[in-house]
C-alpha positions in Angstrom: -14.7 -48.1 30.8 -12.4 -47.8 34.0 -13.4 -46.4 36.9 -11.4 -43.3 37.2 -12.9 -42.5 33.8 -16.2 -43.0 35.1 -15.3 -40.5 37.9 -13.9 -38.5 36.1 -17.4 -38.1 33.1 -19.4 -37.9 35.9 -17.5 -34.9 37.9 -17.6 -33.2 34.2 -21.4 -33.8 33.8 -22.2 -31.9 37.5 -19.7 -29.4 36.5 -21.9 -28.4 33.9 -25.0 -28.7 35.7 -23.7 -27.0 38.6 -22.3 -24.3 36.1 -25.8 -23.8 34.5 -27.9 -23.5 38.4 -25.4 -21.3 39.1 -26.3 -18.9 36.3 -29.7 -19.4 37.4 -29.6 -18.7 40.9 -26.3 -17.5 42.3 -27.2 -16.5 45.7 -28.7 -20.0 46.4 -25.5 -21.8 44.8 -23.2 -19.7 47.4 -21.4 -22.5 49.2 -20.9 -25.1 46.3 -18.8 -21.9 44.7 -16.6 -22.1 47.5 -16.4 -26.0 47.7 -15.1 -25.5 43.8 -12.8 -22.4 44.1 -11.3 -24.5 47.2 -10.5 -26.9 45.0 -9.7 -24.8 42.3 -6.4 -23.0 44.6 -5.5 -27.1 45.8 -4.9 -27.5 41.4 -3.4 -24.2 41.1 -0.7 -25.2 43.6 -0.3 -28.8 41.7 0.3 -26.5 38.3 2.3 -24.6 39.8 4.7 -27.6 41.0 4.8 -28.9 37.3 3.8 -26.7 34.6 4.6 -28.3 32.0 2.5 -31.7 32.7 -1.3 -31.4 31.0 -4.4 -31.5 33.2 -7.4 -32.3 32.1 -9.4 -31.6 35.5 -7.4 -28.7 36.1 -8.4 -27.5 32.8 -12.2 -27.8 33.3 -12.3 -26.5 36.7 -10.6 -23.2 34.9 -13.3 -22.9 32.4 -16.1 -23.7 35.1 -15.0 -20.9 37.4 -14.6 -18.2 34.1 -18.0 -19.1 33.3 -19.8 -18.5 36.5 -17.5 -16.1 37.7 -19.5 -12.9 36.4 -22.3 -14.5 39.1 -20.1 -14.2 41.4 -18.3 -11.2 41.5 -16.8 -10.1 45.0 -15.8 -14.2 45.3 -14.1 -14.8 41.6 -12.5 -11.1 41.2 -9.0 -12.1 41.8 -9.6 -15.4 39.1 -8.3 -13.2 36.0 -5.0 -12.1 38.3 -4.2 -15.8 39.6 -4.9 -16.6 35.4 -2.7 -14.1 34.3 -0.2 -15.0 36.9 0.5 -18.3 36.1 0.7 -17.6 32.1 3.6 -15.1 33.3 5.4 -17.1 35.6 5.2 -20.5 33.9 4.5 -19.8 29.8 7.8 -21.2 28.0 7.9 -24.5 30.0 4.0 -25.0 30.4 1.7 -27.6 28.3 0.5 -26.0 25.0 -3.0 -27.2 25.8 -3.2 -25.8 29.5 -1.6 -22.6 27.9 -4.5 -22.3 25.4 -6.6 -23.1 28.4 -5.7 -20.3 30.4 -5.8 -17.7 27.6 -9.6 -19.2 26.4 -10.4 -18.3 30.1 -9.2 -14.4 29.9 -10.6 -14.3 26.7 -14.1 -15.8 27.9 -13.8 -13.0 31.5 -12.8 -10.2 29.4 -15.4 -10.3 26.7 -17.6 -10.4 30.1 -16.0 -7.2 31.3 -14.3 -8.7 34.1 -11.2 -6.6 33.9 -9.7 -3.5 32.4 -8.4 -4.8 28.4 -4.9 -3.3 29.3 -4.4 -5.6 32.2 -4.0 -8.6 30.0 -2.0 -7.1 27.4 1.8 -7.7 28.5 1.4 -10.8 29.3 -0.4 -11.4 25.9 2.8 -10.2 24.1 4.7 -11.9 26.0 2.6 -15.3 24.7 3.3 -14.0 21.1 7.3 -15.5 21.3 5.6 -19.0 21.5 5.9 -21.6 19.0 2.1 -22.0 18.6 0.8 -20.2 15.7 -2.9 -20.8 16.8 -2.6 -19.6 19.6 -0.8 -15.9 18.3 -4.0 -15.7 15.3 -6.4 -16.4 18.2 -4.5 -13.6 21.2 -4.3 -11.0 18.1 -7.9 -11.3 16.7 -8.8 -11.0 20.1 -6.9 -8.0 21.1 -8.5 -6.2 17.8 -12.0 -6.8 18.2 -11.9 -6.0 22.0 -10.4 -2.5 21.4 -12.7 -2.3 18.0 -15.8 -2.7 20.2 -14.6 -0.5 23.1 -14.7 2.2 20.3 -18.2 0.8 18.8 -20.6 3.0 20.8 -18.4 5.8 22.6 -14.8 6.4 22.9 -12.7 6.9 26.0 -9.8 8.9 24.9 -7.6 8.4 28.1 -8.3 4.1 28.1 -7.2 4.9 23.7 -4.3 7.3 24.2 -2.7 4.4 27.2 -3.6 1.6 24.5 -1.5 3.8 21.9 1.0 4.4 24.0 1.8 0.8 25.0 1.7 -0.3 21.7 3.9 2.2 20.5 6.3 0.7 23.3 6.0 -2.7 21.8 6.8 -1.7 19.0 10.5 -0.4 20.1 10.9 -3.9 21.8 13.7 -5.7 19.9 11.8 -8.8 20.0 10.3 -9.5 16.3 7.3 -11.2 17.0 6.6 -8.9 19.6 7.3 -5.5 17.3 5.3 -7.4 14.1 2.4 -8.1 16.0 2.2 -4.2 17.9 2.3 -2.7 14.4 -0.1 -5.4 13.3 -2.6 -3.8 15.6 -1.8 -0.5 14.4 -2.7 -1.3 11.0 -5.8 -3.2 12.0 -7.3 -0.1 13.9 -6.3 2.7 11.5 -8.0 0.6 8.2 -11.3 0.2 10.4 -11.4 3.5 11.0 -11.0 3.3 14.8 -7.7 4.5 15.0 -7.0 7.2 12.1 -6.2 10.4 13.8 -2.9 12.5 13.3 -1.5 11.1 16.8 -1.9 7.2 15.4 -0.2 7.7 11.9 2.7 10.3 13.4 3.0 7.3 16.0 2.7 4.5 13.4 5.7 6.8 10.8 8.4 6.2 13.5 8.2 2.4 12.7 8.9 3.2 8.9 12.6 3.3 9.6 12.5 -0.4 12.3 15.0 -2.5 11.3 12.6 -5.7 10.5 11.9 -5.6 7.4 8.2 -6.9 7.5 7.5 -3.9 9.7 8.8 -1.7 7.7 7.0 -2.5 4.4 3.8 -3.5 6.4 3.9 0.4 7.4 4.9 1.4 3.8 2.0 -0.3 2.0 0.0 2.2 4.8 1.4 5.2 4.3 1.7 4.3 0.4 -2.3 4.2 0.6 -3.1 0.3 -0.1 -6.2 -0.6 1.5 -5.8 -4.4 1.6 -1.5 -5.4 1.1 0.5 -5.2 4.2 -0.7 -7.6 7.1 -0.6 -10.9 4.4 3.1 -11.4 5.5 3.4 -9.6 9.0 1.7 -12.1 10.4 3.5 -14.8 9.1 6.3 -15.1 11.6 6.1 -18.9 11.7 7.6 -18.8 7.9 10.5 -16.9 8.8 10.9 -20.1 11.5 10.5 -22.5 8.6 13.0 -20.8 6.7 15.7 -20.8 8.9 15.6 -24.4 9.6 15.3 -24.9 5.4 18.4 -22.4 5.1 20.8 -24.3 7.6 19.9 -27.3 6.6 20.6 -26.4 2.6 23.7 -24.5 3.6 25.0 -27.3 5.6 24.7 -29.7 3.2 26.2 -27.2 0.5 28.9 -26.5 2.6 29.5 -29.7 4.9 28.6 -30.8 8.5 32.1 -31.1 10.0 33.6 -27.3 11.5 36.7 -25.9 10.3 38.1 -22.3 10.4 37.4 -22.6 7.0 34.0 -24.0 6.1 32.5 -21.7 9.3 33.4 -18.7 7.2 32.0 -20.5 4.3 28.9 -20.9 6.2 28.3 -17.5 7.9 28.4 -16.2 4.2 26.1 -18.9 2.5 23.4 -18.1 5.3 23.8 -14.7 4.6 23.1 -14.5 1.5 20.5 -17.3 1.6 18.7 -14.3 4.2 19.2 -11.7 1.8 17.5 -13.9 -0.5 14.6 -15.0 0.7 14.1 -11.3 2.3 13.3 -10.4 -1.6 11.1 -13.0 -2.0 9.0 -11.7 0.9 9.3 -8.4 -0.5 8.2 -9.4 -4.1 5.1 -10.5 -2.3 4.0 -7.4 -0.9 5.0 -5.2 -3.5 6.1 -6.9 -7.1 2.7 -7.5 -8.1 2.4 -3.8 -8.5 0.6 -4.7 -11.8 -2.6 -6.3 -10.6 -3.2 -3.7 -8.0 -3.1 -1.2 -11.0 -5.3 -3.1 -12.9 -7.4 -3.6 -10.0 -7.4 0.2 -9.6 -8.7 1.1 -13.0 -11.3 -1.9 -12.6 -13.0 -0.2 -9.5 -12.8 3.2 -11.2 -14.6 1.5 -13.9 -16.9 0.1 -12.2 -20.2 1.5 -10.4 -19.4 1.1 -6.8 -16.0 3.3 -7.2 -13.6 2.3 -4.1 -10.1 3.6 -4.7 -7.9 1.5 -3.6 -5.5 4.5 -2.9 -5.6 6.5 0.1 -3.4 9.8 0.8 -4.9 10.2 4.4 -2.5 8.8 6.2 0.5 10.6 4.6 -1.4 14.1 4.6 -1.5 13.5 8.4 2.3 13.6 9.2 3.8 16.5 11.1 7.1 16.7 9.5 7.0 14.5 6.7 10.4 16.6 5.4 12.1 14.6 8.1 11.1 11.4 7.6 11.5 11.5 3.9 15.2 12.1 4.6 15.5 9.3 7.2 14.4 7.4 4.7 16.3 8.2 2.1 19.1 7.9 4.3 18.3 4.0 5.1 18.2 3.3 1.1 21.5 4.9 0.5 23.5 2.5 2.9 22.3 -0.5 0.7 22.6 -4.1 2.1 19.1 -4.6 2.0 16.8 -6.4 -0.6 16.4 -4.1 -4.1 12.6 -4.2 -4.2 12.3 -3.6 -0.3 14.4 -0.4 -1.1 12.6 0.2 -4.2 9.1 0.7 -2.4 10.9 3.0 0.4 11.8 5.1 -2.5 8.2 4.9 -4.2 7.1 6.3 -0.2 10.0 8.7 0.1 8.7 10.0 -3.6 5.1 10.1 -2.6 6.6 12.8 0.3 8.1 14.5 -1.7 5.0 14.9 -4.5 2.4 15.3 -1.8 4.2 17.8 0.4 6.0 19.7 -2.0 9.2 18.9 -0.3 12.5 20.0 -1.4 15.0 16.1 -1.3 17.5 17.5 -4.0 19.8 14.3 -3.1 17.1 12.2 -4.8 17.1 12.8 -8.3 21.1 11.6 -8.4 19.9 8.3 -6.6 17.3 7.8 -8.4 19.4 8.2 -12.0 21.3 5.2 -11.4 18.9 3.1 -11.6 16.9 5.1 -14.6 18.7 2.2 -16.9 16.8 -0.1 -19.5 18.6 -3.2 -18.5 17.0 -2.5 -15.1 14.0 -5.3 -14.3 12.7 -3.0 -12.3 12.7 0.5 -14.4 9.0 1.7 -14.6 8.9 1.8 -11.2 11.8 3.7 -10.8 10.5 6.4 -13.1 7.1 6.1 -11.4 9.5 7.2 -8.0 10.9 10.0 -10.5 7.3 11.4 -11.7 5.7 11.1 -7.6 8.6 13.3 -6.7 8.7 16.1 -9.3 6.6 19.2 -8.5 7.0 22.9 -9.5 8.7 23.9 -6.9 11.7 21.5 -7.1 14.6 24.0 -9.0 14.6 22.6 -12.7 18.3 22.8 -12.8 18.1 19.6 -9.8 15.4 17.5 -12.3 17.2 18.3 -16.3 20.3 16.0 -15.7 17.9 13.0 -15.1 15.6 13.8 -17.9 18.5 14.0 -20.3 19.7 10.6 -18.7 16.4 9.4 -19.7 16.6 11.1 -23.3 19.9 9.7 -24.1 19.3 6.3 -23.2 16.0 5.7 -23.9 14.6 8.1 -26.3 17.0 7.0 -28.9 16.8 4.8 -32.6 19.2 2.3 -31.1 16.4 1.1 -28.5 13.1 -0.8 -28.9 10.3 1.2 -29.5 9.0 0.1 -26.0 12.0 1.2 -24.3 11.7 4.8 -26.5 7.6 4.6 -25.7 8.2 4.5 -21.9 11.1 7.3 -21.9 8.5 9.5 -23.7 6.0 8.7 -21.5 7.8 9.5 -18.0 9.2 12.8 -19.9 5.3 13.7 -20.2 4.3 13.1 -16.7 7.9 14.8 -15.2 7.9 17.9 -17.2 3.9 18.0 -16.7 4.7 18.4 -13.1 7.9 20.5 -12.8 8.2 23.2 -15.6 11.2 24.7 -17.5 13.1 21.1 -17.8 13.8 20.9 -21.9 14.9 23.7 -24.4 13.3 24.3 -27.7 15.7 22.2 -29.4 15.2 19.3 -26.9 11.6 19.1 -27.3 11.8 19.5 -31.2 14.2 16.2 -30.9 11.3 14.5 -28.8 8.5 15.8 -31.7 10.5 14.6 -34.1 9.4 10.6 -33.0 6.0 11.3 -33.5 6.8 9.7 -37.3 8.0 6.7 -35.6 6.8 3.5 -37.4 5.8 2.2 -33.9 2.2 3.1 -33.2 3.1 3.3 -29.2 5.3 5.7 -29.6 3.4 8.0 -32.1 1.0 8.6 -29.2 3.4 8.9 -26.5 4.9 12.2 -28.9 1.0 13.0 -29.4 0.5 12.7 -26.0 4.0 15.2 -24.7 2.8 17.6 -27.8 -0.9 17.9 -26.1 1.0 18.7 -22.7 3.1 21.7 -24.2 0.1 22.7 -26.1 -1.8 23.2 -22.7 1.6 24.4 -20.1 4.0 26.0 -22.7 3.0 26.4 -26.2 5.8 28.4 -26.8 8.5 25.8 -26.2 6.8 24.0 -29.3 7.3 24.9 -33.7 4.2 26.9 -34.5 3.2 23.8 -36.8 2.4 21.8 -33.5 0.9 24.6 -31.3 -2.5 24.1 -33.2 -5.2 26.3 -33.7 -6.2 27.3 -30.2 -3.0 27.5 -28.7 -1.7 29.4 -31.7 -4.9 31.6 -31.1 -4.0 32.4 -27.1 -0.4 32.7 -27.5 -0.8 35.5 -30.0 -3.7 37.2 -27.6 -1.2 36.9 -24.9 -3.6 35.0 -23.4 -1.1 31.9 -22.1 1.7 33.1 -20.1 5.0 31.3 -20.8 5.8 29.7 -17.0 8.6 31.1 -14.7 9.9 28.9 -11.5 9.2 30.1 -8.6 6.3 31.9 -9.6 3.6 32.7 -7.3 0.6 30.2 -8.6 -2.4 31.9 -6.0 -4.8 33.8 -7.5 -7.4 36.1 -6.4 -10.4 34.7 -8.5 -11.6 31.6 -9.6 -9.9 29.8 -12.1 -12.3 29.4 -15.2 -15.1 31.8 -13.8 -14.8 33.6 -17.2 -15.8 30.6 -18.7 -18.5 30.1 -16.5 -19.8 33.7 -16.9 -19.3 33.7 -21.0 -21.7 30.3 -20.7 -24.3 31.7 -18.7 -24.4 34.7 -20.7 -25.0 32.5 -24.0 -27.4 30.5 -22.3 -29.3 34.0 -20.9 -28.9 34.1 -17.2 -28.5 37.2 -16.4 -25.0 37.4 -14.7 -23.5 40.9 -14.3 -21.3 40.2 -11.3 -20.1 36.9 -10.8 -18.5 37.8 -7.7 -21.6 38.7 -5.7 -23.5 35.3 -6.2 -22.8 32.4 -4.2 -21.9 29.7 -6.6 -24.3 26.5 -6.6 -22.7 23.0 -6.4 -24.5 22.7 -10.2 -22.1 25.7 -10.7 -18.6 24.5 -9.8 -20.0 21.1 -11.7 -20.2 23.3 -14.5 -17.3 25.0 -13.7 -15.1 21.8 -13.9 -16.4 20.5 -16.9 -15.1 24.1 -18.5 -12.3 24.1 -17.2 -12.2 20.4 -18.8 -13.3 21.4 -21.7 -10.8 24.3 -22.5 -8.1 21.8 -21.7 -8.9 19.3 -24.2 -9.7 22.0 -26.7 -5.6 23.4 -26.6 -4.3 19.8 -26.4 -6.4 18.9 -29.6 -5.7 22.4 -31.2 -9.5 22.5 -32.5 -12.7 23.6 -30.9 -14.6 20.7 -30.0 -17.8 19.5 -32.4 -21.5 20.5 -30.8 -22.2 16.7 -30.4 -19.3 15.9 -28.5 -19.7 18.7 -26.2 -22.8 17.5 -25.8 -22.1 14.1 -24.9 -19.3 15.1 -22.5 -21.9 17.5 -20.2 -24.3 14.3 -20.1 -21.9 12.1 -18.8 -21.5 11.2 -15.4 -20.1 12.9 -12.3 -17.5 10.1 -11.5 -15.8 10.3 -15.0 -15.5 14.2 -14.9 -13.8 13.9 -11.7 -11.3 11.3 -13.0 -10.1 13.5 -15.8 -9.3 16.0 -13.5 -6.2 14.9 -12.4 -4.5 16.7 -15.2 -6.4 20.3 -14.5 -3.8 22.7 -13.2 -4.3 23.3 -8.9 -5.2 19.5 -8.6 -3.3 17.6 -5.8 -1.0 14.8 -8.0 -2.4 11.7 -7.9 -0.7 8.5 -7.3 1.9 7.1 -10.1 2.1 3.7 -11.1 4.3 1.7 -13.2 1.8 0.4 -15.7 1.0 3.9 -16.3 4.6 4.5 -17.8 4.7 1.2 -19.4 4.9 0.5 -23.1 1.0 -0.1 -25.0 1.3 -4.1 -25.0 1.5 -5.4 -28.1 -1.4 -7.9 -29.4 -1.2 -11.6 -29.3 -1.4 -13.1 -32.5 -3.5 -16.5 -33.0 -1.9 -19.6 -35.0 -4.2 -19.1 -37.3 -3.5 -14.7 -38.2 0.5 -15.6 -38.1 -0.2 -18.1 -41.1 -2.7 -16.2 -42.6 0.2 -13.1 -42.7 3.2 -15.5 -43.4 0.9 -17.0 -47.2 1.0 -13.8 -48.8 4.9 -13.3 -47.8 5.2 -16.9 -48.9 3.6 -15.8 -52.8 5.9 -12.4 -53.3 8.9 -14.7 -52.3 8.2 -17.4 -55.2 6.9 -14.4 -57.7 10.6 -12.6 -56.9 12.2 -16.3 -57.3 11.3 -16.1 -61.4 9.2 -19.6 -59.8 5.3 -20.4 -60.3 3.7 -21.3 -57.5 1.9 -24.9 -57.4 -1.6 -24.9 -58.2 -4.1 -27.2 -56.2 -4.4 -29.7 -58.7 -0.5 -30.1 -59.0 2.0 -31.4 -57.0 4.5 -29.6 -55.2 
């Protein structure tokens, strides 16, 4: 080993035996602190000179002095300024190593509570437009827990409300890194709860219509209530650096190295619509697999430990959501970005519109261009088209893009899983915003419920069971059934008028609950002067329910499945309320619009069907089929 080595071990080994007695005892250690932080300003000067040479001594005596420095207040206080100092002045040319260096130090004196966590911060997104990736995950996980365990035990509103604010600032910068990573942070405080007032998600809605793409969806995925998709690619800026090294090198070979007039137009085009490209890619990964979050939703509503993975929070908290959904709409109308990026602003602007009640007439036209079986894309689109009907849209705005869907899709030239998912989004649309079809339209519709396709059958049963609850008048008497027929004739069901007031002075389905408790002999002469029970409105639900099902079916329901219905569990009874009438809408997904999937056959069944086609073939052929025994 040389000797400068073995100086240089040494020096290291009292560092960190100096570094542990002066934990110990401070006061006694009082001049050997000032022998090192001597030395410690004779480095800094050396750095200074050239930054971008590594220092390994330099180094150490940076994390000796953040170690002991909380033992030392009055002495090391102006150690995080010098540290931040240097990281401003010197970051783009200095070492990567004494840059990680620096920032492990102002991580190690923060988490100490050495300085104020705002201090560091611009100088921390300053370090996110480097080129070292570790270095960005290790600044941003920091910057999250610190301000998650600020909040842990008590909450200073003015330290959170100058946080916000700078971060909202950020996220205006036109840098991208620097915008991705501020609404990263937003995300990562409102989805741990630390963050999720009405100030945060008005703040975090303005970055809905930013230019970047990434922050955009990021934000959408929010609003749009998913729980976990989102940050996956925001964070991800070093891909986009990847890409645009794989897309001039591909274009350039494509197109050829040498520069004309010529080939540079070539090339400015090429890269262009490489971009465009790979900007769908990105968005098919944080919103084409639409599928398995759906499946993943009706898996943890199956399950016992129900977590939706859909929240409306965040969009119920926006102060003028009628704005923003235009804005939005807007930015999708000008085109030139990537289809499915476009297509999940539209399944956000149609969540507005469903959830607020909001009146976008413009919609409905954009939205039937698309509304096209030869569109990859079309359940989605017609999930958009459900989210945003509600009564009070005029039915006159809604009718031309139902009867785009009826006479392309509910027709005997098409598939029967092209006519099942027309039926099905004319069920959920007209469920939603009344007074859409005639009598004669919806006889048309009826009239597939003889459809040799079993899928569509019950997509007919299914809009049948809908008019039999909302508008059993619209329907033939034949398909009103027994109960509806009943409460039409006692003028019991009201045929529904637009713009209609829907508020009510009672409780909807107290007469139920009062004809129950009658039968069951509680004594209930006034049902307005007792305070209802949570056991009552349980009961009350399950009426409500009850009735429901019983003018859909057009029968009374048997005593045993009454019976069975009223044992089963809370969390069931409040799933099939979604289609009770005063309910907020619930979220709209494309696999609830999609065709029933057909089956899979094994080897095995498609032989076992194709023999007996095989014998009625030779029997029609005058021709005897071979026995075993014989030859073919």
């Amino acid at each position: 080993m040389a000797p400068d080595e073995e100086k240089e071990k040494e020096r290291i080994m009292s560092l960190s035996q100096l570094q542990n007695f002066m934990k110990r005892d401070p006061e006694a250690y009082g001049p050997e602190f000032d022998q090192q932080w001597s030395h410690f300003d004779s480095q800094m000067e050396m750095f200074k000179l050239k930054p971008q040479k590594p220092s390994s001594s330099f180094s150490e005596q940076v994390m000796f002095l953040a170690h002991v420095a909380p033992s030392f207040p009055d002495k090391a206080k102006a150690l995080p300024d010098l540290l931040i100092g240097a990281l401003s002045d010197h970051f783009e040319v200095m070492h990567s190593s004494m840059r990680t260096t620096l920032v492990q130090a102002l991580i190690l004196l923060r988490n100490r509570d050495q300085f104020p966590c705002s201090k560091t911060l611009p100088v921390y997104f300053k370090l996110f437009r480097s080129q070292d990736k570790a270095l960005r995950k290790s600044i941003f996980n920091h910057i999250v827990r610190d301000i998650a365990h600020m909040n842990q035990k008590k909450r200073n509103q003015k330290v959170n409300y100058e946080l916000r604010d700078f971060f909202f600032a950020q996220m205006k910068e036109t840098g991208t890194e620097i915008c991705r990573h501020a609404c990263a942070v937003f995300i990562t405080m409102y989805r741990q709860n630390v963050w999720s007032d009405a100030h945060v998600v008005n703040l975090m809605s303005s970055g809905l219509l930013h230019p970047d793409l990434k922050v955009a969806a990021a934000l959408a995925h929010l609003f749009l209530g998913n729980k976990t998709k989102g940050l996956e690619g925001i964070l991800d800026e070093s891909d986009d650096e990847d890409e645009a090294d794989n897309i001039n090198e591909a274009v350039t070979g494509i197109v050829g190295a040498k520069k004309t007039g010529n080939r540079v137009r070539k090339l400015k085009r090429a890269k262009k619509a490489a971009k465009k490209a790979a900007s769908a890619t990105m968005i098919f990964l944080f919103w084409g697999r639409s599928s398995i979050l759906g499946e993943l939703h009706e898996q943890a509503k199956k399950g016992k430990n129900n977590t939706n993975v859909v929240s409306f929070v965040a969009i119920d908290l926006l102060n003028d959501p009628q704005t923003l959904s235009e804005r939005l709409l807007q930015r999708m109308s000008k085109g030139g970005e990537p289809f499915l990026f476009r297509l999940l602003m539209l399944h956000l602007v149609a969540r507005l519109i469903g959830r607020h009640q909001l009146q976008v007439l413009n919609l409905y036209p954009f939205l039937q261009k698309y509304l096209v079986p030869t569109q990859k894309e079309v359940t989605k689109v017609m999930a958009a088209l459900v989210e945003a009907s509600h009564p009070a849209v005029p039915p006159e705005e809604v009718r031309p893009v139902v009867l785009h869907i009826v006479r392309y899709f509910v027709t005997e030239a098409q598939s029967s899983e092209v006519i099942e998912i027309g039926l099905n989004t004319i069920r959920e649309v007209c469920a939603r915003s009344i007074n859409i079809l005639t009598e004669e339209e919806l006889a048309d519709l009826c009239s597939f419920r003889k459809h040799k396709s079993k899928g569509v059958m019950m997509a007919v049963r299914s809009l049948i069971n809908t008019y039999r609850e909302l508008h059993p008048q619209l329907l033939h008497r034949s398909l009103r059934g027994r109960e509806a027929t009943v409460a039409v004739s006692r003028g019991e069901v009201q045929a529904p008028q637009f713009g209609e007031m829907q508020a009510s002075e009672k409780i909807e389905g107290l007469d139920l609950l009062a004809k129950k408790s009658k039968v069951e002999g509680d004594e209930v002469d006034l049902m307005t002067e007792k305070v209802l029970s949570p056991d009552d409105f349980k009961k009350l639900r399950k009426l409500r329910l009850q009735k429901s099902i019983e003018l859909q079916m057009g029968r009374k329901r048997p005593a045993e499945e009454m019976s069975s219905s009223s044992s089963s569990g809370s969390d069931s009874d409040e799933e099939d309320e979604r289609g009770l009438t005063g309910r907020l809408p619930d979220q709209v997904s494309a696999d609830m619009l999609s065709a029933t999937p057909k089956r899979a056959r094994t080897k095995a069944e498609r032989l076992a069907r194709a023999r007996p086609l095989d014998k009625r073939l030779v029997h029609q052929s005058g021709l005897r089929a071979p026995s075993h025994n014989q030859k073919a």
